[in-house]
VOGU-3710 file (C-alpha; in Angstrom, 3 decimals, decimal comma):
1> xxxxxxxxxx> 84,037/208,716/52,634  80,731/210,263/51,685  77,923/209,637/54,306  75,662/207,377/51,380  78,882/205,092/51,535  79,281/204,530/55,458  75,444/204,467/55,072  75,891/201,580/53,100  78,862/199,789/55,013  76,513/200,769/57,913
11> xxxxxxxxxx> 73,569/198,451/56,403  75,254/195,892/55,403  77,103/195,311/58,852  73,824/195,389/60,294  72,197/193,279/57,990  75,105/190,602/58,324  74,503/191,003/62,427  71,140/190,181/61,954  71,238/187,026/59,747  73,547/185,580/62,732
21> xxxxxxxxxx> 70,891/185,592/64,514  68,387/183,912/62,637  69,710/180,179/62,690  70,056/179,811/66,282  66,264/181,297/66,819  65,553/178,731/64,673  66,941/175,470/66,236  65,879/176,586/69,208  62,303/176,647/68,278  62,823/173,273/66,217
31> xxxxxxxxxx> 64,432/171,558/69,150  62,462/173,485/72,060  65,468/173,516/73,843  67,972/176,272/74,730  70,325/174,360/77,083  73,358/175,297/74,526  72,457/178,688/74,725  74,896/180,755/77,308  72,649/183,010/79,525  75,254/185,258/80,679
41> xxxxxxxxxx> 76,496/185,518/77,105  73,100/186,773/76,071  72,533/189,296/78,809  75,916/191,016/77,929  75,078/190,660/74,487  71,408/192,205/75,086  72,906/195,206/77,170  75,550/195,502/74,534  72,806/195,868/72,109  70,814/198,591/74,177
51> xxxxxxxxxx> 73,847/200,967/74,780  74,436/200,439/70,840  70,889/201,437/70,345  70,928/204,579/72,651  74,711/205,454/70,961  72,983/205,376/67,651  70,028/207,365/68,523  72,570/210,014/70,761  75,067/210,177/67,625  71,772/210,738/64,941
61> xxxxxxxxxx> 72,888/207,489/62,598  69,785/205,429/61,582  72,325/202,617/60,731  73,434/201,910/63,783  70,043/202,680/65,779  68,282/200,701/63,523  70,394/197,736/63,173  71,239/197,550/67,086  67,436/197,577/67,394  66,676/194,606/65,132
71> xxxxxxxxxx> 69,222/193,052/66,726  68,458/193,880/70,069  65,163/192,133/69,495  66,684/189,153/68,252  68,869/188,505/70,976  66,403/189,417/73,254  64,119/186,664/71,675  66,881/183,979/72,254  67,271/185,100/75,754  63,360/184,659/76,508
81> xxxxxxxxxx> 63,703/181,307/75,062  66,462/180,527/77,175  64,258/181,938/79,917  61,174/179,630/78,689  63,406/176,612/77,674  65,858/176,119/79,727  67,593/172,828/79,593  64,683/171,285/77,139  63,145/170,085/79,804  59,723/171,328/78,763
91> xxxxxxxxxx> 57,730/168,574/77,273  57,106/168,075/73,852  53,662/168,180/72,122  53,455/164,860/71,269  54,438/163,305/74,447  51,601/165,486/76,263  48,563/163,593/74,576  47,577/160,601/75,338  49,239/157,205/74,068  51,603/159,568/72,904
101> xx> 55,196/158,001/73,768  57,225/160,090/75,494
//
């Protein structure tokens, strides 16, 4: 296989790891809670994604450094969420002001 082609099937791995990512950033925000969200999942997942990163970089492929990275900063975003989150217990905006219902 020439290198343009596992270049290619290099980028478009990454790019479909990074779309996963995307949806659950997303509820979280909408919901402001990250109770589903598996901490222990996420710091495996997070270290996963920093060896991948330092392979990448090691090995010389841009793919996988680059990709690992994105990624690595996604998952790292749903694990400070997590972090911030929690259970949802964090009050929402509208129940802060006042005659706001909660």
């Amino acid at each position: 296989m020439s290198s343009l082609a596992a270049d290619a099937v290099g980028i478009a791995a990454g790019l479909c790891s990074m779309t996963s990512f995307l949806p659950q950033i997303v509820k979280i925000v909408r919901e402001r809670d990250a109770s589903g969200v598996s901490l222990r999942m996420y710091l495996v997942t997070v270290t996963g994604f920093t060896l991948w990163t330092g392979y990448g970089v090691l090995i010389g492929s841009w793919p996988v450094w680059g990709s690992n990275a994105v990624n690595l900063a996604l998952a790292s975003t749903i694990l400070a969420l997590r972090a911030r989150l929690g259970d949802g217990a964090a009050p929402r905006p509208e129940a802060c002001t006042k005659g706001g219902r909660g």
